[in-house]
Every structure is written in C-alpha cells, then in structure tokens.
C-alpha positions as a printed NumPy array, in Angstrom:
array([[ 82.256, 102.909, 101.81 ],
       [ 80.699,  99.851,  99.99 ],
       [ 82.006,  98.336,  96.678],
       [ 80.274,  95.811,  94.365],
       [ 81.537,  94.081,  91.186],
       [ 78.607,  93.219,  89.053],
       [ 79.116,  90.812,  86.445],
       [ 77.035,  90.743,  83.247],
       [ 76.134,  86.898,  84.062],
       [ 74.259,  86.978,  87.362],
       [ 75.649,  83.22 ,  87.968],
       [ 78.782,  84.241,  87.687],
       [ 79.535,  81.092,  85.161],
       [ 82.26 ,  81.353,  82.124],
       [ 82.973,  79.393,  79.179],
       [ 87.087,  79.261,  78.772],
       [ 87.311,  81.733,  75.794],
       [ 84.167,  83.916,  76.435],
       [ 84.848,  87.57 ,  77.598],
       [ 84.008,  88.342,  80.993],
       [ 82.705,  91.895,  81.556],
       [ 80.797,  94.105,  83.963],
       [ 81.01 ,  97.023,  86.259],
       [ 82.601,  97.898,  89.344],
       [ 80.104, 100.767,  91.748],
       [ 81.656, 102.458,  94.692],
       [ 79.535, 104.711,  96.691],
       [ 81.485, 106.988,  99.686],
       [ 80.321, 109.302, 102.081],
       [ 83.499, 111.338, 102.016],
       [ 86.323, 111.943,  99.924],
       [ 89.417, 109.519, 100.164],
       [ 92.934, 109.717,  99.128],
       [ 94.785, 106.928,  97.309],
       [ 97.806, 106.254,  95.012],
       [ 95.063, 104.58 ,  92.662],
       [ 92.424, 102.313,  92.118],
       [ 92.699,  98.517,  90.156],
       [ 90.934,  95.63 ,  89.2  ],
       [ 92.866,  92.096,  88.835],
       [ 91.059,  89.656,  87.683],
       [ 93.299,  86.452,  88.679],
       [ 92.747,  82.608,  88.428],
       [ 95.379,  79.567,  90.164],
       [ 95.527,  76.253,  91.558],
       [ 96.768,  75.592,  94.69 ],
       [ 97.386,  72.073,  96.036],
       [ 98.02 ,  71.47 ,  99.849],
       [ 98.063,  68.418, 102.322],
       [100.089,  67.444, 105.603],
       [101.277,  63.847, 106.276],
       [103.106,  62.149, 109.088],
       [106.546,  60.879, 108.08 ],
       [109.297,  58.649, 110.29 ],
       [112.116,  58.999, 110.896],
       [115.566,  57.971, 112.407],
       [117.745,  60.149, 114.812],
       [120.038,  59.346, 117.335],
       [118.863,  55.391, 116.593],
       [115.395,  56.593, 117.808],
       [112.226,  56.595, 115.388],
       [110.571,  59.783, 115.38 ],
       [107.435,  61.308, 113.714],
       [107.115,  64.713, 111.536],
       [104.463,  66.354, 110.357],
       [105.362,  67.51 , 106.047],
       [103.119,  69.514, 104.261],
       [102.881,  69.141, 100.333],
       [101.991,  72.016,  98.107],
       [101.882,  73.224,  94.499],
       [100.795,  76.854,  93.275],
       [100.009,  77.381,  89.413],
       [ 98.927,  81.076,  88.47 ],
       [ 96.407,  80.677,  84.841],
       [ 95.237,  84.28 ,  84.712],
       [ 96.571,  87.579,  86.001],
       [ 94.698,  91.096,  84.458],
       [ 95.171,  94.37 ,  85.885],
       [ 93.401,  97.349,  85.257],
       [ 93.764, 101.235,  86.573],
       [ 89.761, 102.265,  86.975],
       [ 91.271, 105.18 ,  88.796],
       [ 94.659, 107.423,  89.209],
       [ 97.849, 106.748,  88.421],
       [100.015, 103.403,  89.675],
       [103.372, 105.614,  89.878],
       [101.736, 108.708,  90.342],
       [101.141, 111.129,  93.572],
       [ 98.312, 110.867,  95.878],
       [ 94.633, 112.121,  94.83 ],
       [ 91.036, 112.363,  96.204],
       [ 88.666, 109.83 ,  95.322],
       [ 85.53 , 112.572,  95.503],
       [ 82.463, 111.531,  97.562],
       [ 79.653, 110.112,  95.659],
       [ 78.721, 107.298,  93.388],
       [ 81.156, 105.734,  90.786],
       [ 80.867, 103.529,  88.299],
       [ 83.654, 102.06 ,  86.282],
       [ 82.966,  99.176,  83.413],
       [ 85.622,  96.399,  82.296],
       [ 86.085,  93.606,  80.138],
       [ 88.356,  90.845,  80.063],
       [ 88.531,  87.843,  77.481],
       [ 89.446,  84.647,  78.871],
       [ 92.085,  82.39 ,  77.496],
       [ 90.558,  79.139,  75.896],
       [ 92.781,  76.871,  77.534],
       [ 91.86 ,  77.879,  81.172],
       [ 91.098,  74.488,  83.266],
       [ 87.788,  74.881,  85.102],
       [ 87.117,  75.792,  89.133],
       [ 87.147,  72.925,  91.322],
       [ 87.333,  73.047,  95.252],
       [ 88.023,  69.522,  96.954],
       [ 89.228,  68.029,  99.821],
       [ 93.343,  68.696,  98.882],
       [ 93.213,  71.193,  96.514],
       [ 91.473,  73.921,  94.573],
       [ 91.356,  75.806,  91.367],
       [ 89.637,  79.327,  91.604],
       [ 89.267,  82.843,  90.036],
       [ 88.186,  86.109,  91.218],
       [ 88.028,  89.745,  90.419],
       [ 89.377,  91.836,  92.776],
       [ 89.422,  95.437,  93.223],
       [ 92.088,  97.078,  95.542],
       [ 92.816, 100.272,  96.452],
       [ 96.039, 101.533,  97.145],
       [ 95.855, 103.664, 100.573],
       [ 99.106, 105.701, 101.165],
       [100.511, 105.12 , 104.753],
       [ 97.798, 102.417, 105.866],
       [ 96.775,  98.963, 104.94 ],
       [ 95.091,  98.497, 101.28 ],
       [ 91.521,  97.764, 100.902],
       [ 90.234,  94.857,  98.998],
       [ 86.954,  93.924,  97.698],
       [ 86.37 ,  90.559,  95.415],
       [ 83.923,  89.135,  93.585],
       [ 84.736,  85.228,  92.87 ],
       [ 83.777,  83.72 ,  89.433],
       [ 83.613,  79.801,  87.744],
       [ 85.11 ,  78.968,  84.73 ],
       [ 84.217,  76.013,  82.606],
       [ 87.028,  73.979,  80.617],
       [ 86.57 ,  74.299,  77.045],
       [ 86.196,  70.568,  76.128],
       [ 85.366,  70.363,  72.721],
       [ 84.277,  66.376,  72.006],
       [ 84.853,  66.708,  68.582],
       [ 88.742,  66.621,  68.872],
       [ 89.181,  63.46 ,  70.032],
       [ 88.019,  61.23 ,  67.289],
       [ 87.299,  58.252,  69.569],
       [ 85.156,  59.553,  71.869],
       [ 82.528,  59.274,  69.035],
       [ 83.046,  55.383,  68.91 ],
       [ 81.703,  52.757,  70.731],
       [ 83.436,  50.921,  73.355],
       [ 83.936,  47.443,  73.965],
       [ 85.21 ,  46.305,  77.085],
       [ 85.91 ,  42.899,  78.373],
       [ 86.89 ,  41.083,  81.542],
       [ 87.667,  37.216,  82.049],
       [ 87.1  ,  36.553,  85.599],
       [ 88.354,  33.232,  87.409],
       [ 86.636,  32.567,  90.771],
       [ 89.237,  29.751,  92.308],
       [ 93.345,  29.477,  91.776],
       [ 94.888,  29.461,  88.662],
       [ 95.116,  25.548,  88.91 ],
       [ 91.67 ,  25.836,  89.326],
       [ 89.757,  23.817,  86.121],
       [ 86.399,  25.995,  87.12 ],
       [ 85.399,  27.536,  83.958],
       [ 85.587,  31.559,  83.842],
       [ 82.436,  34.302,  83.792],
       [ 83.005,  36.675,  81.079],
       [ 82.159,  40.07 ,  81.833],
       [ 81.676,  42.473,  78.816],
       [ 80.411,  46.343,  78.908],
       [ 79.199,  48.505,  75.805],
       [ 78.728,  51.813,  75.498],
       [ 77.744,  53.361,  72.102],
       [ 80.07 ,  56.622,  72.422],
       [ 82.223,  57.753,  75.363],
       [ 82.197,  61.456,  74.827],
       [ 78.901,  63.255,  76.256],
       [ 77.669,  66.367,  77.484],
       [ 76.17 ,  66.776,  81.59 ],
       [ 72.466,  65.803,  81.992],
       [ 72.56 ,  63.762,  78.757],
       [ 72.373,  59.396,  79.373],
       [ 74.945,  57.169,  79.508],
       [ 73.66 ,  53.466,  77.82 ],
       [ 75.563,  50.89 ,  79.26 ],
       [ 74.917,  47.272,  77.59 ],
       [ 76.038,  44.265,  80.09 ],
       [ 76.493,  40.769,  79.419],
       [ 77.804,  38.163,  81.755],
       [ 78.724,  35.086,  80.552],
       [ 78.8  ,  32.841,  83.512],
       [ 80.195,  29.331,  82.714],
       [ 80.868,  29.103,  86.831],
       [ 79.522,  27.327,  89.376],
       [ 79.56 ,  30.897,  91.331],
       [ 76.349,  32.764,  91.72 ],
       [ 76.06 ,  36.542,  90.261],
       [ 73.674,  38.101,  93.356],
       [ 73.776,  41.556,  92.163],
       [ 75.532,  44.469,  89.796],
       [ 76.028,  48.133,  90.574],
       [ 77.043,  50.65 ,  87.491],
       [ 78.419,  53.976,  88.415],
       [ 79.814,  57.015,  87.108],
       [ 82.959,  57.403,  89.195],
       [ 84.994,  60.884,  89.44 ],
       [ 88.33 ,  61.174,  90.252],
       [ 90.405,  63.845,  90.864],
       [ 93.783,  64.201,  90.77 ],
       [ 96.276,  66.223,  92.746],
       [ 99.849,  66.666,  92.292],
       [102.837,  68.195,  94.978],
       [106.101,  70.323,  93.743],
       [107.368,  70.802,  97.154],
       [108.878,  69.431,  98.986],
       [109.025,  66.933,  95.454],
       [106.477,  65.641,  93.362],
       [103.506,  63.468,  95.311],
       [100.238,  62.454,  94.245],
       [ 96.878,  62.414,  96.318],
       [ 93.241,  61.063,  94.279],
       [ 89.913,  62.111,  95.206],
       [ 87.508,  59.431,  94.257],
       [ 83.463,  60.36 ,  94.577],
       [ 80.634,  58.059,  92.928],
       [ 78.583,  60.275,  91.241],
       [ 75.169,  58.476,  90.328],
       [ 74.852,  54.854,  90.232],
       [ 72.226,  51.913,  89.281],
       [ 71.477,  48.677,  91.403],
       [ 70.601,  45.652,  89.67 ],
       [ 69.42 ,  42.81 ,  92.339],
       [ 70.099,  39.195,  90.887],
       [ 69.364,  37.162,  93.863],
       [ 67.539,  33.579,  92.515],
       [ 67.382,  35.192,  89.492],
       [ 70.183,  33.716,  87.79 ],
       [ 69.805,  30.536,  86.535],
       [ 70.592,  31.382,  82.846],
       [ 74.494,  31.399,  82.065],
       [ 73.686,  34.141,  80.36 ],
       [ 72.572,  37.757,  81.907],
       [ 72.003,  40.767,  79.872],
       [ 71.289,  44.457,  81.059],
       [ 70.632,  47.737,  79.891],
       [ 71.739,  50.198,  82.256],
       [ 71.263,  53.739,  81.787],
       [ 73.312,  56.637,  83.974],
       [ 72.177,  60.19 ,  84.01 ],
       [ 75.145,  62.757,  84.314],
       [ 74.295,  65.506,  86.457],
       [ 75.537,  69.268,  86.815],
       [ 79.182,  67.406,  87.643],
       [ 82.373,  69.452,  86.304],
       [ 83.596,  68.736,  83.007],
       [ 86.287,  66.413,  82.284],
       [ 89.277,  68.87 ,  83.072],
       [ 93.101,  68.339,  82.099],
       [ 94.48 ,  71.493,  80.989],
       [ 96.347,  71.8  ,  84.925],
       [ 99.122,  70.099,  85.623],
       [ 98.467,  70.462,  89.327],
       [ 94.852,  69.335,  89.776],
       [ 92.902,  66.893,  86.821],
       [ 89.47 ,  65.626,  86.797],
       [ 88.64 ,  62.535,  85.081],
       [ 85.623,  60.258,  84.799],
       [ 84.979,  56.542,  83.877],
       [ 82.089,  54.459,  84.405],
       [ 82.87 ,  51.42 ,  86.768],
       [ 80.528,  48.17 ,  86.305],
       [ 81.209,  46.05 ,  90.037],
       [ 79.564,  42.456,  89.27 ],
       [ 78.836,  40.655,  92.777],
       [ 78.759,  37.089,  93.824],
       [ 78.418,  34.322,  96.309],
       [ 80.982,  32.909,  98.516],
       [ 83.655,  34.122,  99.958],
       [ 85.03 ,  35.789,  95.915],
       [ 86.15 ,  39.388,  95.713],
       [ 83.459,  41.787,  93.515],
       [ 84.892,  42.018,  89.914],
       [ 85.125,  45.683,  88.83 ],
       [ 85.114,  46.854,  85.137],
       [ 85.825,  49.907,  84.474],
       [ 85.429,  52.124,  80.807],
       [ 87.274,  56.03 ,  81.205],
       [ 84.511,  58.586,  79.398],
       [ 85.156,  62.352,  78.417],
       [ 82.32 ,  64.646,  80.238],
       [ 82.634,  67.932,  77.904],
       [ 81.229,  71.043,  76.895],
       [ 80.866,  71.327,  73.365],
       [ 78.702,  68.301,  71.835],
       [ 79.562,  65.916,  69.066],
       [ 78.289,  66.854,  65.793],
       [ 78.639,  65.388,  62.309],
       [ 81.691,  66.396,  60.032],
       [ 79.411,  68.48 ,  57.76 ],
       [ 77.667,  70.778,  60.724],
       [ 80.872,  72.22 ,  62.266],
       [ 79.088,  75.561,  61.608],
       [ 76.463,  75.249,  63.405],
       [ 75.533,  77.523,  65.781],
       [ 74.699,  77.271,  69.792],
       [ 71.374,  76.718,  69.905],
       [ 71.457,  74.529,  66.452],
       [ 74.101,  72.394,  68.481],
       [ 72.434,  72.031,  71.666],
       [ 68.752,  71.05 ,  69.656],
       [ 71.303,  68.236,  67.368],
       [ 72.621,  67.2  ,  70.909],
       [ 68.825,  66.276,  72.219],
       [ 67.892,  64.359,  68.847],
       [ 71.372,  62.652,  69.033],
       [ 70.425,  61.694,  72.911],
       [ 67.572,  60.097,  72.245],
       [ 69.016,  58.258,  68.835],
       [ 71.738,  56.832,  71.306],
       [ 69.544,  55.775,  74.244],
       [ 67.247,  53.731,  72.34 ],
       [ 69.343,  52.017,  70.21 ],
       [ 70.074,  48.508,  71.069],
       [ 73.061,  47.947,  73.071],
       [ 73.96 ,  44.985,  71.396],
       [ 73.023,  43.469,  68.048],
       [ 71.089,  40.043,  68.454],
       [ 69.355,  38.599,  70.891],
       [ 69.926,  40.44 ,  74.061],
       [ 67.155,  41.544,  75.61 ],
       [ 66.585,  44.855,  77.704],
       [ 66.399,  44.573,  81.521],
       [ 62.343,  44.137,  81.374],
       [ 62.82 ,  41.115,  79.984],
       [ 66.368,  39.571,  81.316],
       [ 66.937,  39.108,  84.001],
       [ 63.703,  40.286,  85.764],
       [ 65.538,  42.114,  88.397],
       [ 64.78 ,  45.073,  90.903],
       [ 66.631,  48.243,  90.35 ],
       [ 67.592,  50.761,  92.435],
       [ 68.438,  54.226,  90.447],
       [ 70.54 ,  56.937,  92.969],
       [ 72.397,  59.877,  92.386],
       [ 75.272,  59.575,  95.542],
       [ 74.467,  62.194,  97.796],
       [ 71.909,  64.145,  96.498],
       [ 74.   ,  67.604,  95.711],
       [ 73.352,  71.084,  97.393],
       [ 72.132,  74.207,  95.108],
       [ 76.121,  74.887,  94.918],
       [ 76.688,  71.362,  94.309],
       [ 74.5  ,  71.246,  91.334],
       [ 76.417,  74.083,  89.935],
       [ 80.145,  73.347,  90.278],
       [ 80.224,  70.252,  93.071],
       [ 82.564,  73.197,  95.639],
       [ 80.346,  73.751,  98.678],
       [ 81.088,  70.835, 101.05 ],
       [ 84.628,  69.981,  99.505],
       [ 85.457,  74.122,  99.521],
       [ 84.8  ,  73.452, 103.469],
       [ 86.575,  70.382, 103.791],
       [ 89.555,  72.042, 102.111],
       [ 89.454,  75.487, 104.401],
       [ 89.412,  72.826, 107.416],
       [ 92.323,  71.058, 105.344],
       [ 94.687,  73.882, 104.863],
       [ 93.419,  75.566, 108.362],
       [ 94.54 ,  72.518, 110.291],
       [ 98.116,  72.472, 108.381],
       [ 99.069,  75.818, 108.861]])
C-alpha cells in the first residue's frame, strides 16, 4: 500500500492565514478493513535540553542529569476522508483513491524553526485506524511563515539613531572618549532587501581603531515549563561586513557606509511563547592594546509584508512587492547622514571583506532547519 499527500504548493511553504489544500492518493493491492480513515493536520513547539545540576546528600556533592521541556500545540484539524470514527469496521476496496482537503490557517501561527534546543513544526498526517493491530501513519511535513505585517509597528518605518560613548582606561582616567554612532534609515525590512548602515566614530583617544565588523545577528529564544521556567539563546551571525582600518586612521573622524544583505533567514517570529526569533544588527568597533572590542547593537524587525505608504494599503501583492524594490533602492542610496560624511570609497580607504556566515544549504536557504533539525534529533536523542 503506498500513500502520498500532495500539496497544491510543491514547496510546501505557507503564509499564516493562507488556506492550505491538496489531495491525499492511496493505491492498494487488496482490500483492507479499518474503523476509518483521517487527516490531522497539526502544528507545536516543543522545547527540550538536559543539564548537569549539584547537589547535596548525606554531606556529599553529587551530580544529576535534569532535562527541561515545554510543549505548545498551535494547530490541530481532523478530517474523516473515509468511514465512520464511532462506527463498525469496513473494507477499504482495492484500487486507487483520491480524497481532496482544505484547511485555512490561523493568522497568528508563529513560523517553523528547527534549532539546536528546540523546534516549531507542522505536518499533515493521515492515519488509519486498523482494528486489532497497530495504526498506520503516513505524513507529509509543511513550513509556515509568521505573518509579520511591518506596517503595524509605526517605528519600524523610522530611522534609528544609536549611540555609544566608549572610555578606553578607568573611570579616573582623563583620556578623552571615542564616540561610536550607527544609523539606519528604517528598521523594518523584508529578506533579500539591504540593510544601510551609516557609521561614524568619533575618536578623541589616543587608542587606535584597527578594524570594524557589522553583522546581522539572530537570536533565538527558548523557554522551559518543566521542571520551572528556564531560558536557553541560540545566537548565529547571519551575514557580516569587514572593514580593515589598520594605518588608516589618522583622522579623528571615520565614516562608513555599510550595507548588509538579508538572506532567505526566517522572519522575525514572536507569536510563541515557547520559542522567539529576533534579529538586530551588531556594529563590533576594534582597537589596539590590550581594550575589549566595543559592540553596538540596533534590534530590526525581518517581516513579511512590506512597508507601504498610508494611502496604498490596498494595494495588491504584486503592486506591493514592485513598491518594495523602488523603496529598496530609494533607501540604499540615500545618504546615511546629512553633511559631510563621505561613503566608504572615499573615508577611510579601507579593504572590505563582504560574507554571508556559513554559506547555507538548499534547506538552509529556505527555512535555516537542516543542520540545526540534526543537531536537535542528536539533542533530544542523547537526553532520552
């Protein structure tokens, strides 16, 4: 007996709010009898992760191993394609069958994730109900994107402005500071669009700046119910740029323009209260000497619905995605700042390096899961 479930989007990818629909074929060589045939579609988090803990007994420290989980369940859709759920035992006739479905997903689904402590994922699945002998199950797993709509925050349409004062000795110390200040003209954007970042370091030290690194930084929360609440991060630097300042400093003054693409990363996610996904972009400012790097750091919303002006709220798709490009470009070359700063050909004259950190697998690309969904089987395998 074989059994497929064909959705109607061959990458199996789904807006939060769009209707997921397809078909379900089962072909059998001979008849077979069972109570009656379902789909579920389902979606949940789960969160899992063992650490050692000490302890006292007897007056003697000992060592325990205490696992940390948390289970949400998001979606849960049955359907009957065949018989009844109460009712007696029938034939399933030999052949071909084909049975259609439809389900509409809620809009305020969070998105699939795998990683190293946790995972959010849906699936159809269709079971049969065998009398007297196990059940058979067949699934089909699906992604779902967050619906994050960047027009409901008002903010995320401003520019930012943020600004560090950074002291390289004691705070008796009468060295004068380096001011460290980072621009961005919005902070809500889509994936693949560019993130201008505007630098200026105001150095008024007698500390060399060697270098700068700007990176998009993703960081992923995940939160424990039992045995009580507990908190693990995953941090991963998503694409960063290199600016080398070595002898090229002399000015107290150093401006760059720094520009991030955002790959096929997951949306900004918060709609679980088990696992969230945030982003920021962190600006790490190096020097000489025996100083610790100064690291700035600006939070941005990655969504999936694109900022649009107060009078085009009706737009459609493909109108939205086309005022998205145009609005790209706008943003990327504008100025950073008003003024004299000048663009990174002409100040400093420094090398750049321009990485994405690690170059991402074909599954990677589309959701980020297939290394972390192996790190987390070897996770929860290990625990068990």
């Amino acid at each position: 007996m074989s059994c497929n479930i064909i959705l109607d989007k061959s990458d199996g990818v789904y807006l939060a709010g769009e209707t997921l629909s397809g078909r379900v074929e089962i072909t059998n060589c001979r008849a077979i009898n069972i109570h009656y045939l379902t789909l579920i579609i389902k979606g949940s988090a789960n969160v899992r992760w063992t650490e050692s803990e000490t302890y006292k007994e007897d007056g003697k420290k000992k060592t325990k191993s205490v696992t940390y989980s948390a289970h949400e369940h998001y979606l849960n859709s049955r359907t009957i394609l065949f018989g009844q759920e109460n009712g007696p035992s029938i034939q399933l006739p030999a052949g071909s069958h084909s049975y259609t479905f439809t389900c509409v997903l809620p809009h305020s689904l969070p998105g699939s994730m795998f990683g190293i402590y946790g995972k959010i994922e849906y699936k159809a699945q269709v079971k049969f109900d065998v009398p007297w002998t196990y059940d058979d199950n067949f699934n089909r797993v699906f992604k779902v994107l967050p619906n994050v709509d960047l027009n409901q925050e008002p903010s995320l349409r401003m520019a930012s402005v943020t600004e560090r004062v950074q002291k390289f000795c004691s705070w008796s110390c009468t060295m004068s500071p380096a001011v460290i200040t980072i621009t961005l003209p919005q902070t809500g954007f889509l994936r693949k669009d560019i993130i201008p970042i505007g630098i200026r370091i105001s150095n008024s030290s007698s500390v060399e700046v060697t270098g700068v690194q700007v990176k998009l930084i993703k960081s992923v929360s995940f939160k424990s119910t039992t045995p009580k609440v507990k908190e693990r991060k995953e941090r991963t630097k998503i694409v960063f740029q290199t600016f080398n300042l070595v002898g090229r400093t002399n000015n107290r003054n150093i401006d760059i323009n720094a520009r991030l693409a955002i790959p096929l990363t997951p949306p900004t996610c918060e709609q679980s209260s088990s696992i969230k996904t945030i982003y920021y972009v962190e600006v790490a400012v190096y020097v000489s000497g025996c100083h610790k790097t100064t690291r700035t750091t600006t939070p941005i919303t990655i969504g999936t619905f694109p900022i649009v002006p107060d009078g085009n709220r009706n737009m459609d798709m493909s109108q939205l995605l086309g005022f998205q490009a145009m609005q790209q470009s706008a943003i990327v070359n504008q100025a950073i700042f008003s003024g004299s700063i000048a663009s990174i050909a002409t100040a400093p004259s420094a090398s750049v390096i321009d990485e994405e950190a690690p170059p991402p697998s074909y599954s990677e690309v589309v959701y980020g899961w297939k290394n972390n969904e192996k790190a987390y089987q070897s996770s929860t395998a290990s625990s068990s």
